[in-house]
TORBASE-43890 format. One record per residue: residue in three letters; x, y, z of N, C-alpha, C, O in turn. Coordinates in steps of 0.001 Angstrom, whole numbers, padded with zeros to 6 digits, always signed. Each point is the difference from the previous one (the first is absolute). Last residue first. Example, Ala and Ser with C-alpha at 12.3 -4.5 7.8 and 13.67 -1.06 7.14 Angstrom:
BEGIN
SER+012850-002250+007080+000820+001190+000060-000770+001090+000730+000509+001108+000169;ALA-000219-006828-000239-000890+001190+000000+000900+001200+000000+001036-000019+000665;
//
This chain:
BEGIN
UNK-069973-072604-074618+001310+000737+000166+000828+000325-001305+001072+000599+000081;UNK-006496-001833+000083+001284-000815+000287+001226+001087+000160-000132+001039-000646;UNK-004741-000307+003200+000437+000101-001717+001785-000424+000383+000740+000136+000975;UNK-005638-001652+001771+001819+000713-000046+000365-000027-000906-000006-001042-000655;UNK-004328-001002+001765-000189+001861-000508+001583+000511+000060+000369+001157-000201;UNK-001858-005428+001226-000019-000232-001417+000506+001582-000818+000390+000422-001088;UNK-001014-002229+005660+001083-000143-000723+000206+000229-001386+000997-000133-000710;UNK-004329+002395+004601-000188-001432-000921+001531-000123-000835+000283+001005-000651;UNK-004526+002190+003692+001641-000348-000153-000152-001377-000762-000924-000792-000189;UNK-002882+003126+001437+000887+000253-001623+000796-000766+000160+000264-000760-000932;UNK-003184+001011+004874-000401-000828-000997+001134+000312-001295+000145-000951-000769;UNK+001980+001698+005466-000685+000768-001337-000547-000927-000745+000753-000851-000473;UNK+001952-000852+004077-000018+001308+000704-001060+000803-000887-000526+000952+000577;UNK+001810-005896-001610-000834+000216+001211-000159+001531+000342-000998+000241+000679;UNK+004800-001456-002911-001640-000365-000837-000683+000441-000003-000482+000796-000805;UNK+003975-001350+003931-000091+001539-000519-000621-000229-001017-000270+001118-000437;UNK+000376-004968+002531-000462+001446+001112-000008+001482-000615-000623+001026+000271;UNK+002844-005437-002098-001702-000252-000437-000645+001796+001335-000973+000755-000025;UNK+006228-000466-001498-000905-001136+000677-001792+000231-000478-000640+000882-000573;UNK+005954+000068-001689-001676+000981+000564-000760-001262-000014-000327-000838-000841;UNK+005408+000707+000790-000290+001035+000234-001808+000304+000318-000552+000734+000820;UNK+002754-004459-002976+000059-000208+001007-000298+001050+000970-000363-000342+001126;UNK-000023+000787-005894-001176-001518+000870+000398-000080+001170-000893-000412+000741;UNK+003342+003520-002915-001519+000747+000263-000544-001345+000525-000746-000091+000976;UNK+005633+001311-002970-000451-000860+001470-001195-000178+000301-000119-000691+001012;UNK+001775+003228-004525+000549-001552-000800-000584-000788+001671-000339-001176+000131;UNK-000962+005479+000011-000834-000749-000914+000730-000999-000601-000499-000679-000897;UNK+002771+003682+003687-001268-000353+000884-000557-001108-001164+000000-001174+000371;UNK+003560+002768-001977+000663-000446+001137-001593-000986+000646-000230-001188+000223;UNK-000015+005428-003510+000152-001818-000799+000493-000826+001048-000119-001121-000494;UNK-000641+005329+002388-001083-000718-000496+000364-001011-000512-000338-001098+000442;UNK+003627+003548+000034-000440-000360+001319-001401-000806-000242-000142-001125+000480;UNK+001992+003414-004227+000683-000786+000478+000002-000906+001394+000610-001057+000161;UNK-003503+005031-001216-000290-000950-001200+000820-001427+000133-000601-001072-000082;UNK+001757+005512+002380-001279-001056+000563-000630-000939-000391-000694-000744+000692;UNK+004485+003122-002541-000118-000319+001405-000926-001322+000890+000016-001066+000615;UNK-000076+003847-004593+000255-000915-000316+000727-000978+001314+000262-001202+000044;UNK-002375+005632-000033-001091-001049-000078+000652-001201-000454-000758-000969-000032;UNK+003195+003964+003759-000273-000050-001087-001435-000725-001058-000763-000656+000709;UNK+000849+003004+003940+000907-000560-000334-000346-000026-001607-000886+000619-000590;UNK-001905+001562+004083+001503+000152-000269+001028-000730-000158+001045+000103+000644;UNK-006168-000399+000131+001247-000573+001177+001015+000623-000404+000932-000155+000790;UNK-004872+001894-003450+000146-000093+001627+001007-000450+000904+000342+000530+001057;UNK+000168-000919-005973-000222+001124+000337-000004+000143+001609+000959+000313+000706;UNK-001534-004700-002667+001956+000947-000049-000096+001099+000678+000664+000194+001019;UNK-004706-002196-002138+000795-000300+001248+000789+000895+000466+000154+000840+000887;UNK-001803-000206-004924-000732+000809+000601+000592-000527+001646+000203+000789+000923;UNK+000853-003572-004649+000692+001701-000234-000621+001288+001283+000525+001075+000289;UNK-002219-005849-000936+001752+000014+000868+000471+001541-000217+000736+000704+000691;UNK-006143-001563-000752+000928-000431-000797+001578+000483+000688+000248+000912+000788;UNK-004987-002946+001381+000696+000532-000357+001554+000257-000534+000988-000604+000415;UNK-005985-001922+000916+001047-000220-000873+000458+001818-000237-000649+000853-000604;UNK-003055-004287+003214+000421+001801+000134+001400+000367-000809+000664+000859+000580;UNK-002473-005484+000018-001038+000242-001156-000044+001800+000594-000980+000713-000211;UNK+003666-004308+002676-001420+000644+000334-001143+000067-001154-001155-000424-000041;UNK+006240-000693-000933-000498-001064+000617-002000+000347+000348-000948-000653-000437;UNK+004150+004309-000811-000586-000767-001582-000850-001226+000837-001204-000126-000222;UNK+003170+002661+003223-000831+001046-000565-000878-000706-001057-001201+000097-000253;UNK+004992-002491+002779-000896-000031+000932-001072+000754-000902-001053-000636+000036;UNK+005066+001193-001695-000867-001465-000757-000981+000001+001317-001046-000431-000486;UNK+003202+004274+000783-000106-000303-001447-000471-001124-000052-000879-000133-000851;UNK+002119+001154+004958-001119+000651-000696-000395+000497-000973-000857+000867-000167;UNK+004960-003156+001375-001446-001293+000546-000794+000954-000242-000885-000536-000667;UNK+004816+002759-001034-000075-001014-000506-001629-000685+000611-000952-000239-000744;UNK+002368+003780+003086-000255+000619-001246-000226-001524-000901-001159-000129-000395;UNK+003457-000172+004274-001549+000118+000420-000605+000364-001289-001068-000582-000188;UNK+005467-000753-000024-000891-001273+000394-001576+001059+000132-001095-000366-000428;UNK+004722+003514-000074-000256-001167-001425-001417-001219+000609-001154-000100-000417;UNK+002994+003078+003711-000887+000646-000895-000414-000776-000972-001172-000247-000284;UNK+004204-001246+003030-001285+000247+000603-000884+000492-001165-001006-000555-000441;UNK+004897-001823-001587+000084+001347+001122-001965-000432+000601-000907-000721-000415;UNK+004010-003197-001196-000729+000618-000594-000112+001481+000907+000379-000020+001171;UNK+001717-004533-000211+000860+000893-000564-000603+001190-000561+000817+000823-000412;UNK-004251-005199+000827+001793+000226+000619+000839+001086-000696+000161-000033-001220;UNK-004763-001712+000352+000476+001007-000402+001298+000566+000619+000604+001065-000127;UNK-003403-005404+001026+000272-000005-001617+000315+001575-000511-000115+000231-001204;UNK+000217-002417+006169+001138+000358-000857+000062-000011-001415+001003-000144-000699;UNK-004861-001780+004094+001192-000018-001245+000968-000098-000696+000446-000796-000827;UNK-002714+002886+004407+000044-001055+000443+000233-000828-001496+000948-000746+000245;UNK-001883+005034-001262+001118-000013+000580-000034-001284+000911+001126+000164+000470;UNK-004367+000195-003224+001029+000349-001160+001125+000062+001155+001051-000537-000349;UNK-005074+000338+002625+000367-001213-000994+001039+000074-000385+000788-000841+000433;UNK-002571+004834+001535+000015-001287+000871+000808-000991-000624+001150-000193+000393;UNK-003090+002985-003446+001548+000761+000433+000209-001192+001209+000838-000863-000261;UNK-004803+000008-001672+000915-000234-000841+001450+000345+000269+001015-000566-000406;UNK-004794+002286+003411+000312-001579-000499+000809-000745-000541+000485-000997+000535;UNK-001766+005710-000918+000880-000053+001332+000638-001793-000152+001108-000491-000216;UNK-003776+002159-002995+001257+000195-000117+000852-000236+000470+001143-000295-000349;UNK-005959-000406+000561+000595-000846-000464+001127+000490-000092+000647-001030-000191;UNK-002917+003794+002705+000326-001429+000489+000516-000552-000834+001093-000398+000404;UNK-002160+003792-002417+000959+000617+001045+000125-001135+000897+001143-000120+000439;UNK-004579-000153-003652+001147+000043-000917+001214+000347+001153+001120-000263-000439;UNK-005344+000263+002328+000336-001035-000295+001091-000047-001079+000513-001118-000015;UNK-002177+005054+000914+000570-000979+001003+000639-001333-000112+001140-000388+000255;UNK-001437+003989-004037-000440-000150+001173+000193-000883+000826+001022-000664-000171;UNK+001437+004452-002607-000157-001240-000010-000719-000404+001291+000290+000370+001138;UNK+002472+003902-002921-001982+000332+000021-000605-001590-000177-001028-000117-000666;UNK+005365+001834+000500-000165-000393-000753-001414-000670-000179-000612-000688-000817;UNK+002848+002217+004751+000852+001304-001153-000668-000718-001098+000381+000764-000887;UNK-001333-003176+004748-001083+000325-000083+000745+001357-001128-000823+000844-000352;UNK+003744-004492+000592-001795-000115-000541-000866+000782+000239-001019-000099-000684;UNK+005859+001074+002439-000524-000308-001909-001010-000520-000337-000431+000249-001126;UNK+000861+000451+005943-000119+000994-000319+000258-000120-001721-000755+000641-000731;UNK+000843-004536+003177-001632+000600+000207+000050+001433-000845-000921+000307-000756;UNK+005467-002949+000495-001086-000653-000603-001552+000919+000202-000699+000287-000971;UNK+005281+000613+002889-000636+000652-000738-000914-000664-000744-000539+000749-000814;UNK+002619-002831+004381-000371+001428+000613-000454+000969-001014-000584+001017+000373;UNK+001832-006069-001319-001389+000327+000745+000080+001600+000442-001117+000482+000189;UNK+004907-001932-002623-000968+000127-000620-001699+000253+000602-000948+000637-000459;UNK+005238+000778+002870-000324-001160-000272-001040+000729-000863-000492+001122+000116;UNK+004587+001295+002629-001186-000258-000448-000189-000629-000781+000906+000022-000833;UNK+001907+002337+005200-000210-001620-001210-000775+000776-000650-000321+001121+000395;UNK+003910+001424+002723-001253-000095+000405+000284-001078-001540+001011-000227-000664;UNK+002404+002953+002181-000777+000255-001081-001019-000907-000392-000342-000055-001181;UNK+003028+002250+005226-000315-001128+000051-000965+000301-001233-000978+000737+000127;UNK+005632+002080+000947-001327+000140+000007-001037-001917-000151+000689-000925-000430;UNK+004087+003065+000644-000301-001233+000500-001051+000022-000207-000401-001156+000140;UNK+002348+004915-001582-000789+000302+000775-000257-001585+000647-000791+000051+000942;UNK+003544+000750-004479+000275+000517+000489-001013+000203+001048+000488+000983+000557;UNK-001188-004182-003769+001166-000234+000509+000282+001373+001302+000222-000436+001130;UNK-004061+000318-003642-000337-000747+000695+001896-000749+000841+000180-000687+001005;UNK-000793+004475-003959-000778+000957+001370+000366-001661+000987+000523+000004+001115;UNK+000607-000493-005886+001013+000986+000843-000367+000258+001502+000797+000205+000916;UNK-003461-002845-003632+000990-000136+000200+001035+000412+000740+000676-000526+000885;UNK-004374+002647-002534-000285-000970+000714+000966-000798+000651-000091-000109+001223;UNK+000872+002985-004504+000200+000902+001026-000781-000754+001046+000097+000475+001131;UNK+000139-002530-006227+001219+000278+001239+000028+001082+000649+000920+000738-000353;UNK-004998-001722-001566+000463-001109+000906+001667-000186+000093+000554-000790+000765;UNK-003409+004625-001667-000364-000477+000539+000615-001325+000638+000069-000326+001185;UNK+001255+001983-005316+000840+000737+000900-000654-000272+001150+000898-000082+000838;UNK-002286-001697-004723+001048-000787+000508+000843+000975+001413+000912-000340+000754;UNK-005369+001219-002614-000067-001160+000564+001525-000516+000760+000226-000563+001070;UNK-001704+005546-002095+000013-000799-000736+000407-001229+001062+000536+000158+001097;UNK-003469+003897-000113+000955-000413-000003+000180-001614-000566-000791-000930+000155;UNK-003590+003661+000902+000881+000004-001341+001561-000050+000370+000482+001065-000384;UNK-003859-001813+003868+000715+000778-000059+000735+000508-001233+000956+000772+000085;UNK-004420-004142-000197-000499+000887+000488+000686+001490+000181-000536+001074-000275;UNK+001305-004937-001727-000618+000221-000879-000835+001415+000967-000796+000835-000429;UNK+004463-003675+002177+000268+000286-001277-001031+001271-000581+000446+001080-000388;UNK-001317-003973+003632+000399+000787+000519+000728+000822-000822+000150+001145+000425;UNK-002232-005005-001895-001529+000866+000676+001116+001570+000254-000343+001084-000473;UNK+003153-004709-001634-001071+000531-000222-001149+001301+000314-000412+001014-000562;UNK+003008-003875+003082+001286+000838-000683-001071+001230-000402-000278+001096+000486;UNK-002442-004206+002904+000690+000020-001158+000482+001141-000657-000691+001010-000129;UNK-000851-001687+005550-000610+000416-001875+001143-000536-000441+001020-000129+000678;UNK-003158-001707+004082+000846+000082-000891-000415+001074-000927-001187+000222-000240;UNK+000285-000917+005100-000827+000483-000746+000523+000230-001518-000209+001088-000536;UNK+002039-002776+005026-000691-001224-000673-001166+000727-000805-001113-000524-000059;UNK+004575+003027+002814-000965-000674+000112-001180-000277-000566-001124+000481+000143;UNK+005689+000146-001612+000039-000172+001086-001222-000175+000988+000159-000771+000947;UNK+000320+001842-005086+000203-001249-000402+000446-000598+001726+000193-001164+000350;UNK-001569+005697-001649-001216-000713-000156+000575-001619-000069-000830-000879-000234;UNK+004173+004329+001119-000813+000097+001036-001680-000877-000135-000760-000250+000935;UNK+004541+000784-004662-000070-000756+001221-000295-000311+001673+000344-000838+000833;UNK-001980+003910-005341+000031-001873+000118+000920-000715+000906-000232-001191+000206;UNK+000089+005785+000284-001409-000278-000053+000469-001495-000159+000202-000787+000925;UNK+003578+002545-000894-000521+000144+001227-001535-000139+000243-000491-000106+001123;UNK+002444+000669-005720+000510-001620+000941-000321+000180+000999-000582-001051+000271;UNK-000888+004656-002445-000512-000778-000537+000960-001265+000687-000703-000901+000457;UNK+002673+004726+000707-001519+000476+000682-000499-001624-000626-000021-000806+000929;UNK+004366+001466-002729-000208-000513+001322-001340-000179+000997-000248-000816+000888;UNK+000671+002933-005394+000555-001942-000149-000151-000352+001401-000687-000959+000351;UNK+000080+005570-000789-001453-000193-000264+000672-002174-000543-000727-000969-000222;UNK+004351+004159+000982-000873-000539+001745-001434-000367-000711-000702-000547+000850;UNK+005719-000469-002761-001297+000526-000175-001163+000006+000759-000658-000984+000338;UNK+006076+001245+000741-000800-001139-000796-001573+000589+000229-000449+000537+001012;UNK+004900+001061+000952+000203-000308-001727-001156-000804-000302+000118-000796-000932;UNK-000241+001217+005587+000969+000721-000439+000058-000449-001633-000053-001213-000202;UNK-002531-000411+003943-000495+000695-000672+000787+000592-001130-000579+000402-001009;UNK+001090-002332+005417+000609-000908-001339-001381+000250-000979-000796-000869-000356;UNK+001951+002628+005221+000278+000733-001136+000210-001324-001208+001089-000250-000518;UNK-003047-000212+004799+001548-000894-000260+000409+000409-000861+000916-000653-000501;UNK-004943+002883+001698+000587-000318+001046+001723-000707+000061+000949+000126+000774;UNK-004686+000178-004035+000888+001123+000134+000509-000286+000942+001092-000374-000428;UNK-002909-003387-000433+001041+000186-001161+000616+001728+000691+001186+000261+000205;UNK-004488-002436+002145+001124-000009+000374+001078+000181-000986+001197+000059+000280;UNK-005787+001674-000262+001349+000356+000726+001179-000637+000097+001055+000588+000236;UNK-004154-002130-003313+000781+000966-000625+000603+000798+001525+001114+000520-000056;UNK-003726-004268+001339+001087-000886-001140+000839+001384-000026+001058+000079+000624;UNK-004889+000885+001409+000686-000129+001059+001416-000457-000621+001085+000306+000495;UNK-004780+000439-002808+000701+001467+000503+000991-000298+000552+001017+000690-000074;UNK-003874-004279-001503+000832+000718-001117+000726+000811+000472+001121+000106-000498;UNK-004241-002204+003440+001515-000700-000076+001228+000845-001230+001223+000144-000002;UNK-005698+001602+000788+000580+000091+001157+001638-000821+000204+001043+000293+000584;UNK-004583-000834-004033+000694+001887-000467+000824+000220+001435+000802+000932+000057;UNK-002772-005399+000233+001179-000224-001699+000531+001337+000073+001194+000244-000175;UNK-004787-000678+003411+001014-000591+000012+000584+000112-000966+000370+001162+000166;UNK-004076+000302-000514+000872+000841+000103+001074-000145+000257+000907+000786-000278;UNK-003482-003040-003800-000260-000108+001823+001070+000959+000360+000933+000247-000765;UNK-001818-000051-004522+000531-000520+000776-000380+000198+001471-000266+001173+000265;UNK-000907+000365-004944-000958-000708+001432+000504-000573+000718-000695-000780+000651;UNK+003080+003439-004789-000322-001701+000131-000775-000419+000610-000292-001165-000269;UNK+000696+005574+000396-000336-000075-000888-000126-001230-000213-001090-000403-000407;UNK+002652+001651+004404-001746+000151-000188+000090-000057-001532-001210-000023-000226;UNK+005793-000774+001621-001471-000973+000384-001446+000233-000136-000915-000812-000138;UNK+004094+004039-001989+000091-001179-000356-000776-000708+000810-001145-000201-000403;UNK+001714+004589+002720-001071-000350-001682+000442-001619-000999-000968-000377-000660;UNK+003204+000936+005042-001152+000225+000307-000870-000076-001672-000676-000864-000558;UNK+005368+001415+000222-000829-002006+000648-001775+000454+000180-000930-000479-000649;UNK+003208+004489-000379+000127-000385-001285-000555-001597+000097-000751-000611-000761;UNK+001742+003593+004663-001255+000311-000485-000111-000872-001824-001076+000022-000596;UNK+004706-000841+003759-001297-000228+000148-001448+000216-000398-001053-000629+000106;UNK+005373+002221-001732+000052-001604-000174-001183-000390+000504-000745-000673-000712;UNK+001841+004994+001662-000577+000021-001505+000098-001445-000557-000400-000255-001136;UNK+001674+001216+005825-000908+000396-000496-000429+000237-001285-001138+000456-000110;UNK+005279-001808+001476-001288-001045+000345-001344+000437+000111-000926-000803+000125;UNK+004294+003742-001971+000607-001543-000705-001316-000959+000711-000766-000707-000656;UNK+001939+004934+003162-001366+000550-001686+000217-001289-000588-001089-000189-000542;UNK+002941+000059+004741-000943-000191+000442-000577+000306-001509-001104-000425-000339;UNK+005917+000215+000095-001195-001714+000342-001420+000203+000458-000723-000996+000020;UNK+003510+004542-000571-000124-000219-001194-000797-000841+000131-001151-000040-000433;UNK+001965+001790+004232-001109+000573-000770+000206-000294-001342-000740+000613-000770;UNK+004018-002009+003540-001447-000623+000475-001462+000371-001140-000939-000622-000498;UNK+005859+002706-000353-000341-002050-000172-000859-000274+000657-000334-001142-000314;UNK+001564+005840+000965-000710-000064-001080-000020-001477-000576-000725-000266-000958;UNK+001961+000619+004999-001250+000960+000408-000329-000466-001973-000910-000715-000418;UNK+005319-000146+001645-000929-000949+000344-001539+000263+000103-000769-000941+000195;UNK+004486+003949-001234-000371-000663-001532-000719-001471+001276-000313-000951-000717;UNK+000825+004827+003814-000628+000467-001412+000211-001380-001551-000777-000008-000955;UNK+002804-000478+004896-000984+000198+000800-000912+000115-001264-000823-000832-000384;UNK+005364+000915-000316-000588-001308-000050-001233-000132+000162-000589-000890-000613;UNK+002836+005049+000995-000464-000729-001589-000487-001252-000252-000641-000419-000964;UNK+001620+002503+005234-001268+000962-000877-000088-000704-001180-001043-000256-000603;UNK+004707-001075+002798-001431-000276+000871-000580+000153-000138-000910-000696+000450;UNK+004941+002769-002420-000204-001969-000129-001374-000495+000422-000583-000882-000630;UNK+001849+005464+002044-000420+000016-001314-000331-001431-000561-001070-000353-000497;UNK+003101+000591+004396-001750+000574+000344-000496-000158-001527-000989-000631-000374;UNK+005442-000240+000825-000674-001103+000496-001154+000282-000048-000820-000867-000303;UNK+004063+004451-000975-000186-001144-000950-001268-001069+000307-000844-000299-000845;UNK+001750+003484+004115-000769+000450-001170-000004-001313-000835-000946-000782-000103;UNK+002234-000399+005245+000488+000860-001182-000852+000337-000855-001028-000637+000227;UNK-000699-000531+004278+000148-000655-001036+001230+001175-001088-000155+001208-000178;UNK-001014-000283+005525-000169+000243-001244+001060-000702-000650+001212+000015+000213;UNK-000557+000166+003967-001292-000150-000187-000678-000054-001021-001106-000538+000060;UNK+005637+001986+001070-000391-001818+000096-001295+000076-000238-000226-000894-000816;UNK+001635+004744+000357+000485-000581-001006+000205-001212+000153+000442-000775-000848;UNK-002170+003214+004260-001010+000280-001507+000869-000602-001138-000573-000156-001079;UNK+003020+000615+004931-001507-001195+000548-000698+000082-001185-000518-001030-000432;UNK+004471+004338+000151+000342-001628-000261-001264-001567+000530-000019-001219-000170;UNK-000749+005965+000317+000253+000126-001471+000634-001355+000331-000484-000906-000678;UNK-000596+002555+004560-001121-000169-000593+000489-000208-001291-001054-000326-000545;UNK+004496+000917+003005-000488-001214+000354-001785-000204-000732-000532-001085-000237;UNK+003442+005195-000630+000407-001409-000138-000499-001249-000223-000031-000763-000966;UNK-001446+004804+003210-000691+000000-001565+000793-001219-000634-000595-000786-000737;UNK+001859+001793+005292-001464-000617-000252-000634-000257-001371-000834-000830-000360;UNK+005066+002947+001338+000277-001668+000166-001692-000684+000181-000364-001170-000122;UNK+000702+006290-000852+000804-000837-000963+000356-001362+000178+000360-000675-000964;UNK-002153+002780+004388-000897+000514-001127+000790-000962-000782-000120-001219+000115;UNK+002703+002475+003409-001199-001458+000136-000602+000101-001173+000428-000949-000657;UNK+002263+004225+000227+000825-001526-000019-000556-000770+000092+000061-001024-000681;UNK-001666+005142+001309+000489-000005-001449+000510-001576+000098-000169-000751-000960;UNK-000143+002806+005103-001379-000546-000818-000199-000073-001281-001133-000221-000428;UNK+005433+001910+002510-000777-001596+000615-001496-001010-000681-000368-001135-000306;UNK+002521+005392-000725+000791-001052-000690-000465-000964+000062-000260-000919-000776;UNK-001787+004320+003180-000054+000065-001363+000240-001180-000437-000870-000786-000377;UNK+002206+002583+004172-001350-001087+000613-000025-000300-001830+000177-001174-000325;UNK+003707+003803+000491+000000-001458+000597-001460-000658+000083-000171-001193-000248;UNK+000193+006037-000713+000509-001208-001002+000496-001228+000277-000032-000830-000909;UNK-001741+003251+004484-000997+000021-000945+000639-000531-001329-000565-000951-000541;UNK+003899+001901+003500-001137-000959+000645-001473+000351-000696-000801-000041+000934;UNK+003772+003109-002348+000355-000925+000161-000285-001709+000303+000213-001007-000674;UNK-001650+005518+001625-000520-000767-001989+000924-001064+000176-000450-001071-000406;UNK+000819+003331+004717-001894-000858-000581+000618-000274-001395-000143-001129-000469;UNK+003996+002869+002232-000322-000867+000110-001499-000496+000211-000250-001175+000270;UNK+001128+005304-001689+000946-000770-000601-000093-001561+000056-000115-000748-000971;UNK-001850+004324+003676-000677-000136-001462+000351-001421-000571-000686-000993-000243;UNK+002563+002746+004004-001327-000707+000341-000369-000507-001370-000352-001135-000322;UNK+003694+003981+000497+000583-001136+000044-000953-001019+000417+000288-001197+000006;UNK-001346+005722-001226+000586-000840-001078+000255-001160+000556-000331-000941-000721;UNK-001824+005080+003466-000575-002017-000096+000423-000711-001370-000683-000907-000475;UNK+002300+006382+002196-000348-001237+001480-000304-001886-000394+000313-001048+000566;UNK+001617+005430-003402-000469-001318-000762-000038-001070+001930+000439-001077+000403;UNK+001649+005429-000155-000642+000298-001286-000788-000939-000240-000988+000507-000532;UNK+003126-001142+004787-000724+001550-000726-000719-000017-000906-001216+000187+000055;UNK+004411-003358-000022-001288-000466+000946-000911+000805+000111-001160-000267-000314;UNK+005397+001743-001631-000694-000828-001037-001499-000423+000234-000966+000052-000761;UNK+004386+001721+003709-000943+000870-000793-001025-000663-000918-001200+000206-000184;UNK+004076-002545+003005-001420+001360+000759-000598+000623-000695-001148+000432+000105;UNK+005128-002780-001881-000759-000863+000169-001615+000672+000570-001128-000102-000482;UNK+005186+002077+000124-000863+000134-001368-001553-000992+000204-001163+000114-000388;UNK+004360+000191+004695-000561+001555-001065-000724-000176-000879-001137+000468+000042;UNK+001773-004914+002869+000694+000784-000890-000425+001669-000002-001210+000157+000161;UNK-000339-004561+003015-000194+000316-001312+000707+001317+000011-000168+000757+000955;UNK+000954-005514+002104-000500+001469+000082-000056+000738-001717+000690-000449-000916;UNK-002620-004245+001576+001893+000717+000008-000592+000795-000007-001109+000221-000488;UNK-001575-005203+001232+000399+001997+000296+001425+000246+000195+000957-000414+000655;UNK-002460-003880-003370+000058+000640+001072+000000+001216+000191+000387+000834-000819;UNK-003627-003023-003271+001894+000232+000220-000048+000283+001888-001045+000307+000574;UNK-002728-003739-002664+000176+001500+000670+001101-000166-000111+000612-001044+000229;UNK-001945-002251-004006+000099-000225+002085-000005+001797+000119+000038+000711-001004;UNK-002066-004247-003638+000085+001641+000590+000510-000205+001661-000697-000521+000871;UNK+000669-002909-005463-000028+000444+001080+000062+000736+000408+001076+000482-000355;UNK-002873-002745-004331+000654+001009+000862+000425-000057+001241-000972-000666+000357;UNK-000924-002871-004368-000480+000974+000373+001435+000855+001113+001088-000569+000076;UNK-001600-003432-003873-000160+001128-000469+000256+001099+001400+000749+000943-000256;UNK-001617-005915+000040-001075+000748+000078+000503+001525-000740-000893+000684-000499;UNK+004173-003870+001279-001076-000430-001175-001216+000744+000025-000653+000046-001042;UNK+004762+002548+002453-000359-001848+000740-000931+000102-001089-000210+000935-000773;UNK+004065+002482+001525-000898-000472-001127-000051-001208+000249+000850-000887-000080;UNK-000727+005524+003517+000041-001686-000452-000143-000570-000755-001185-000333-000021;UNK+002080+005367+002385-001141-000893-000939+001242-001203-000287+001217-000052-000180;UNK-001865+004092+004152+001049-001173-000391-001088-000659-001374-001191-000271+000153;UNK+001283+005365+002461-001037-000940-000714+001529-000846-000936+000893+000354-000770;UNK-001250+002495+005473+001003-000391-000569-000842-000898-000424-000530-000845+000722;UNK-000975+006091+000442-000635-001590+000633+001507-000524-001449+000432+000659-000946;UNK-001170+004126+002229-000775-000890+001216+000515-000805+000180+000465-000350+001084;UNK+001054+002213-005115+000620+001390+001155-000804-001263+001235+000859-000600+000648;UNK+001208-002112-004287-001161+000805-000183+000588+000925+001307+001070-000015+000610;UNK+001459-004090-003326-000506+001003+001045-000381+001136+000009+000682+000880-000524;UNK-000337-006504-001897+000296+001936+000035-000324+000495+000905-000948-000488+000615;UNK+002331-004815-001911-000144+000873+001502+000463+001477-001010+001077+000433-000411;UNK-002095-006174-001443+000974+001412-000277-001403+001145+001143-001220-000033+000163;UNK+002650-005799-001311-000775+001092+000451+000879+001698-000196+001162+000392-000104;UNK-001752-006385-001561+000324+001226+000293-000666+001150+000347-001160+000247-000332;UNK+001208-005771+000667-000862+001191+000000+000882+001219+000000+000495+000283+001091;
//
């Protein structure tokens, strides 16, 4: 610590340069005082009073200049723990902000998917189940984003047929085809795609699940709709259409079930309803009618005074 001692006419002011900065003031001793000195006292009785207040007023100064300055410190180094850097806040805002605009994409994506299932089942008559499983199929596509490069009115139309094959309310390529105008083959590779990537359970369907709904599409009566069923019974305890699609076999027995009755309808007009081909169905037929004696029992005779073997036109 150094120190340095001036002397004043009163008082011996020692200052100190300690860390605070500040002063010491002691009383000088009494010495007898001088001539000039009397006079001076004369003239100026309270300089040396003076002298030493500012003094000690620039010391309290320093002092409080110093705390000040180690408080604004310590508040500028707590606020600079307390606070995130800029860069980071800014990082936080942007993330904050491009996740805000990825919800609300997925919320306009499942809302214009739903409203698009919704008018497809009521246009098919579908149960609500099917428009309830449909929605639930296209969340999860948005949801797993595998939406990405691929045609959402392909995806809206597989999420209908495989929400109807899931419960046991089949359509055909066809039907679904003909409704969403999307083409057949892209329907059935995004079926594919959805049924690998989603494990999804892509549900059966059998010639019996569309048999009632192509007879009554073809304005056939009852008894032409038993004898079909019958024949489909048969043809597959059988195995005289092994390997055949659903569609084919059913389109095929209500072709000769139609002629068998004496309600004869023609394969071109089949084709039409089941969606398949007519040579299709024509080929499936010659199958049924190289087998027909063993195929149509005295019961489906029995179902229509018409019926009669005689009424199957040859293949």
């Amino acid at each position: 610590m150094a120190t340095t001692t001036k002397l004043t006419t009163d008082y011996l002011i020692t200052s100190s340069s300690t860390s605070s900065g500040s002063s010491l003031i002691t009383p000088m001793p009494s010495l007898p005082p001088s001539p000039h000195h009397a006079a001076s006292l004369t003239h100026a009785p309270n300089s040396a009073h003076l002298g030493a207040r500012l003094l000690m007023t620039a010391a309290t100064l320093t002092t409080q200049q110093d705390e000040s300055s180690h408080s604004d410190s310590s508040t500028t180094s707590s606020t600079s723990t307390t606070k995130p850097p800029l860069m980071l806040r800014s990082r936080s805002r942007s993330s904050s902000s491009s996740s805000r605009a990825v919800i609300q994409r997925q919320e306009r994506n499942l809302t214009r998917a739903f409203t698009e299932i919704s008018l497809m089942c009521q246009t098919m008559d579908l149960p609500r189940s099917i428009n309830e499983a449909s929605r639930e199929l296209y969340r999860l596509v948005e949801e797993g984003n595998l939406h990405r490069g691929k045609n959402i009115d392909a995806l809206i139309a597989t999420c209908i047929f495989l929400a109807c094959r899931q419960k046991a309310v089949p359509r055909t390529f066809k039907e679904i085809c003909a409704l969403t105008r999307v083409p057949r083959k892209d329907i059935g590779r995004t079926f594919k795609y959805l049924k690998e990537k989603l494990g999804a359970d892509a549900g059966s369907m059998s010639s019996d699940d569309l048999m009632a709904r192509f007879c009554a599409n073809l304005s056939l009566l009852e008894k032409a709709q038993e004898c079909a069923v019958m024949l489909n019974k048969r043809a597959k305890e059988r195995d005289t259409l092994a390997g055949k699609s659903p569609v084919s076999v059913a389109g095929a027995c209500i072709y000769m079930a139609s002629h068998l009755v004496g309600q004869p309808r023609d394969a071109r007009v089949i084709s039409h309803v089941a969606g398949v081909s007519e040579v299709t169905i024509k080929n499936s037929y010659k199958l049924l009618h190289k087998d027909r004696a063993l195929l149509i029992g005295p019961e489906m005779l029995e179902t229509d005074p018409m019926a009669s073997l005689d009424n199957l036109p040859l293949p």
